[in-house]
C-alpha positions as CSV (number, residue, x, y, z in Angstrom):
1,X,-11.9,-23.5,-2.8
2,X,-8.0,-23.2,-2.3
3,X,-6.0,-20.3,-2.6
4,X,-4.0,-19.4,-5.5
5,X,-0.4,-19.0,-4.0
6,X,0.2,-17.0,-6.9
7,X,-2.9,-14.4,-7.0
8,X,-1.0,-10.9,-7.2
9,X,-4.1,-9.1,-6.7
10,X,-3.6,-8.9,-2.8
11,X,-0.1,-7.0,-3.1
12,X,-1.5,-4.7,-6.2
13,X,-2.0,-0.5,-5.1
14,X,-5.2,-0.7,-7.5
15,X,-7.1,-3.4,-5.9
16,X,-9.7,-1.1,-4.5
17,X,-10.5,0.5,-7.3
18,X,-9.9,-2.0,-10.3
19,X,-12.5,-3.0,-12.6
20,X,-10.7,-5.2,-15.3
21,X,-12.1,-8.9,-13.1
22,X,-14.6,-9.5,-10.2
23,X,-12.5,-13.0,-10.0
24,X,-9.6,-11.4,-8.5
25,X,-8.6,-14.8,-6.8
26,X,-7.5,-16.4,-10.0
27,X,-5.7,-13.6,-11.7
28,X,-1.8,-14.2,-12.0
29,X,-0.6,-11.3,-14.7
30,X,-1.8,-8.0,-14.9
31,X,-0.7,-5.0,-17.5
32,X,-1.9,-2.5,-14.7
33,X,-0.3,-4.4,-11.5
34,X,1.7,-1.7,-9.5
35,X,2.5,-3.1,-6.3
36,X,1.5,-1.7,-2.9
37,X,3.5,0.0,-1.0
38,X,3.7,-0.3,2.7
39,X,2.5,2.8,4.4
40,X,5.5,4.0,7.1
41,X,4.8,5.7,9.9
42,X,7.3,8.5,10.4
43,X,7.6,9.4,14.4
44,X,7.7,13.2,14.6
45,X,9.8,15.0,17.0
46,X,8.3,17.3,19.6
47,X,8.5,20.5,18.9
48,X,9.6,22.8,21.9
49,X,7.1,25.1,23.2
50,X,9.1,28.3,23.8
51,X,12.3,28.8,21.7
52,X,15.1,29.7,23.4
53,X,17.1,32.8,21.9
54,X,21.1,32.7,22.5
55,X,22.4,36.0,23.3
């Protein structure tokens, strides 16, 4: 079987949980599509251990 080049199923938020097709390689339009966002990592800055206090 060949892939669909234009499946949107792959880049939709809901394709865990979606129950509208079990034949999610062939769907190409959706009323419920949202697509998925890319989760970002956001790099936190080490927090100082002892605060310094400026007299």
């Amino acid at each position: 079987m060949t892939a669909n080049p234009f499946n949107i199923c792959p880049t939709c938020a809901h394709i865990h949980t979606c129950v509208l097709t079990e034949m999610k390689e062939k769907v190409w339009s959706c009323s419920e599509y949202d697509e998925a966002q890319p989760e970002h990592k956001t790099i936190e800055k080490p927090k100082p251990e002892h605060q310094l206090e400026l007299a």
